[in-house]
KEKENU-441603 format. One record per residue (C-alpha): x, z, y; residue in one letter; residue number from 1. Coordinates in steps of 0.001 Angstrom, whole numbers. Layout:
BEGIN
c1 = X, c3 = Z, c2 = Y, rest = A, nr = NUM
...
***
This chain:
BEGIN
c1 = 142271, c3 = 18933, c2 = 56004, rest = X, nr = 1
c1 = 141076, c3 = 19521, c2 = 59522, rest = X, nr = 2
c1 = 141665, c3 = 17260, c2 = 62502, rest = X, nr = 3
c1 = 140518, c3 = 18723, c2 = 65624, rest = X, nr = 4
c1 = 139366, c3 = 15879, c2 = 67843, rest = X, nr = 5
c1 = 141162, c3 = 14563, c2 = 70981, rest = X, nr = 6
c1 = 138249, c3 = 16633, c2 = 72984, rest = X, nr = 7
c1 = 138359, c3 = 19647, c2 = 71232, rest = X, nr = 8
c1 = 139072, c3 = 22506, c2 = 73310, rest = X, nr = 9
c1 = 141905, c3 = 23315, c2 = 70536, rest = X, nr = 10
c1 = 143757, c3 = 20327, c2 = 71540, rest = X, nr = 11
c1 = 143020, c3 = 20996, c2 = 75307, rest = X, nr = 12
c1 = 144755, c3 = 23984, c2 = 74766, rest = X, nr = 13
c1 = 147731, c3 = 23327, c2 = 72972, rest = X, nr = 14
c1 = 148239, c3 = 20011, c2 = 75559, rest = X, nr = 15
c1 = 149012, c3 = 22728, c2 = 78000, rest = X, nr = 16
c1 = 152060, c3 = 24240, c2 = 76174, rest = X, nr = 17
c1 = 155066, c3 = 22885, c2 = 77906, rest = X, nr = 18
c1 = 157023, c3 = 23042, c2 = 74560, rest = X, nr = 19
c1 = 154838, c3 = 20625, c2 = 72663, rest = X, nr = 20
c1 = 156514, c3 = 17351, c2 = 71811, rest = X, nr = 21
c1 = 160205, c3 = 18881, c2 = 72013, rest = X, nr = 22
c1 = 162463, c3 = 18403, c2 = 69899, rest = X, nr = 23
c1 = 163680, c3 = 21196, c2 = 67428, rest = X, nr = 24
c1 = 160453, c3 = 23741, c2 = 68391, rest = X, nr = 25
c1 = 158744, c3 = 24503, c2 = 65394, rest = X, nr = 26
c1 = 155114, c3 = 25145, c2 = 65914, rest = X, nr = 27
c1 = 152307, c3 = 24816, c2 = 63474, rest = X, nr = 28
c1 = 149223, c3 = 23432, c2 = 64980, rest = X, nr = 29
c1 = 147054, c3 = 24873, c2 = 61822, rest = X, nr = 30
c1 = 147291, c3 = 28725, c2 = 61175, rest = X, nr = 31
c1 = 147521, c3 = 29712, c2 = 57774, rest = X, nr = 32
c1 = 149178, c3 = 26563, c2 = 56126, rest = X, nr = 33
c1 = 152538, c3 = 27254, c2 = 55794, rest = X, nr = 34
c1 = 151898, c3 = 26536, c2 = 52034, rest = X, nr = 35
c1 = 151778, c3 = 23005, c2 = 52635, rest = X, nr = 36
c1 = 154828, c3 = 22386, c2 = 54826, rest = X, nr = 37
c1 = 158592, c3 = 23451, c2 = 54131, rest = X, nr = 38
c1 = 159031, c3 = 26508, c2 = 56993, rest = X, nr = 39
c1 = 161967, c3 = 28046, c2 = 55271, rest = X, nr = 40
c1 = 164434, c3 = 26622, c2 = 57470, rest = X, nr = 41
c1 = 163221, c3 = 28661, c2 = 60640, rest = X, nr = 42
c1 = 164270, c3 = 32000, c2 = 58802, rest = X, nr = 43
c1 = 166805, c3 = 33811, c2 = 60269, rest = X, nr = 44
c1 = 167036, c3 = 36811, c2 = 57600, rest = X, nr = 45
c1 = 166429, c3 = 36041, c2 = 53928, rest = X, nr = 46
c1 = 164911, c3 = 38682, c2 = 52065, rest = X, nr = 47
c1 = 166817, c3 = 39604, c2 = 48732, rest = X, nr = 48
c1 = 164942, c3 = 41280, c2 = 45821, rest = X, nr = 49
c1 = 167018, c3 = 43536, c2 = 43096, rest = X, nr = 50
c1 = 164935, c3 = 43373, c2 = 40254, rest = X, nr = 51
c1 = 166825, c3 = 46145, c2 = 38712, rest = X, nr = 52
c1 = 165567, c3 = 48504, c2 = 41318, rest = X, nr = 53
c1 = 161955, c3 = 46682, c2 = 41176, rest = X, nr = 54
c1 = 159062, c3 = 48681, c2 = 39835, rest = X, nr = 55
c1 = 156873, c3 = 45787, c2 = 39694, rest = X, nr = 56
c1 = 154044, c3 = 47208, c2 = 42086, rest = X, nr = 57
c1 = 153386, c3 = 43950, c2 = 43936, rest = X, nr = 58
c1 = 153621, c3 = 45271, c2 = 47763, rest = X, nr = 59
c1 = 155814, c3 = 42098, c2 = 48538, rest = X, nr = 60
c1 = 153178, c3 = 39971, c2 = 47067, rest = X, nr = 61
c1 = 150150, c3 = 41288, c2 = 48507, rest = X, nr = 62
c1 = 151674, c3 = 42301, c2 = 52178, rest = X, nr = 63
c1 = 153634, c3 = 38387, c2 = 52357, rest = X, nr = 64
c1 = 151800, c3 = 36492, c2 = 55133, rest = X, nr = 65
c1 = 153207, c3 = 33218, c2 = 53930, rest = X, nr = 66
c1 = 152217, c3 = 33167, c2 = 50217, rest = X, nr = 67
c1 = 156299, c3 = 33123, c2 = 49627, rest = X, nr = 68
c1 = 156238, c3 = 35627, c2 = 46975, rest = X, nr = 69
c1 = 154920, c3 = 34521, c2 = 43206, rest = X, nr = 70
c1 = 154174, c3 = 37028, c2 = 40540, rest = X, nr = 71
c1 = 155767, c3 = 35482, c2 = 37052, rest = X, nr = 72
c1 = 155785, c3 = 39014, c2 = 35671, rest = X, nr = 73
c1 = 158250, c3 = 40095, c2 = 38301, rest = X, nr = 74
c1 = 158318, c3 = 39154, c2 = 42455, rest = X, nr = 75
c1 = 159983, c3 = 36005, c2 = 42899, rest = X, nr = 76
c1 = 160413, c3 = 33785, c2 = 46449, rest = X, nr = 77
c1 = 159865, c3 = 30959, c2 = 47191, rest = X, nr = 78
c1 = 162773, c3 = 30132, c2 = 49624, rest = X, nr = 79
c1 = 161276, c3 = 27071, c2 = 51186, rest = X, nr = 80
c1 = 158080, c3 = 28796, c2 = 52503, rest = X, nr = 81
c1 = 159116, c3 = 32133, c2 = 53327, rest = X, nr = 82
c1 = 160104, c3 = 32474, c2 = 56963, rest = X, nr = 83
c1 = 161814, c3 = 34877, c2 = 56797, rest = X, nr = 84
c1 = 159470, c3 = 37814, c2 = 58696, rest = X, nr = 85
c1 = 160942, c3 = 40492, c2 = 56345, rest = X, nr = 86
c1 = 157427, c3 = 42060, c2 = 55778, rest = X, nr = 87
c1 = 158094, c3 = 42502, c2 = 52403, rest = X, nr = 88
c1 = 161382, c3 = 44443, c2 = 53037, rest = X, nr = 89
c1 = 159638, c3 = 46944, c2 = 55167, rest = X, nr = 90
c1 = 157293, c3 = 47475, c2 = 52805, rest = X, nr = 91
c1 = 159017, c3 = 48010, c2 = 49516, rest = X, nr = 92
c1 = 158461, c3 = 51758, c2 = 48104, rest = X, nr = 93
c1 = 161950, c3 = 51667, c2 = 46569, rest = X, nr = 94
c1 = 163985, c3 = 49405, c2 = 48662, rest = X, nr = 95
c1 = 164549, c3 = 47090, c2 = 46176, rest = X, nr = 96
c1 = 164217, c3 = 44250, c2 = 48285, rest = X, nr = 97
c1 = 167561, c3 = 43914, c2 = 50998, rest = X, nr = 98
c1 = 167892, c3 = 41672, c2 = 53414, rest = X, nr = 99
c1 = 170973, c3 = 38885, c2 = 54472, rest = X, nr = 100
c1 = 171702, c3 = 36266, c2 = 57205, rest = X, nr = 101
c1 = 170390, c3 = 33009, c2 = 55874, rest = X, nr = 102
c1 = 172980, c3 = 30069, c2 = 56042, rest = X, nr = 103
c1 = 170414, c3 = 28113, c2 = 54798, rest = X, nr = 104
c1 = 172819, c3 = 26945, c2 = 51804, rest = X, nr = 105
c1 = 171347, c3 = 24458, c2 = 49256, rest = X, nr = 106
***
């Protein structure tokens, strides 16, 4: 896993932000690893997929920035990674996939 160090101009940089360190503003120091943390609860839509309308061509899979969708012979998400950026909405051929206000239910 990478550490930038204390004199890194990485860390210089994000010192400056004057919403680092307060509480309840998400931010992920490390682009790209949303598959190691939980980042579902910052969605504000939740993406909805109607596998009767599905045709299986894997556009929500291959266009999901997050790695939230798995392929197990049909699309399904992963709830606790997917933030929510509705991507994979927009870019359904057949609309199959709707999307809902999360209430973040368990």
């Amino acid at each position: 896993m990478y550490k930038p160090s204390e004199n890194s101009d990485h860390m210089k940089e994000e010192k400056s932000l004057k919403y680092e360190r307060v509480k309840g503003i998400p931010h992920v120091r490390e682009p790209g690893n949303s598959v190691r943390r939980k980042t579902g609860e910052w969605r504000i839509f939740k993406p909805v997929i109607d596998h009767k309308k599905c045709i299986k061509c894997k556009n929500c899979w291959l266009v999901c920035p997050d790695s939230a969708i798995d392929w197990k012979g049909k699309p399904v998400i992963d709830y606790q990674l997917c933030k929510g950026c509705l991507v994979c909405y927009n870019e359904c051929p057949v609309k199959a996939i709707s999307k809902t206000n999360d209430k973040h239910e368990k």
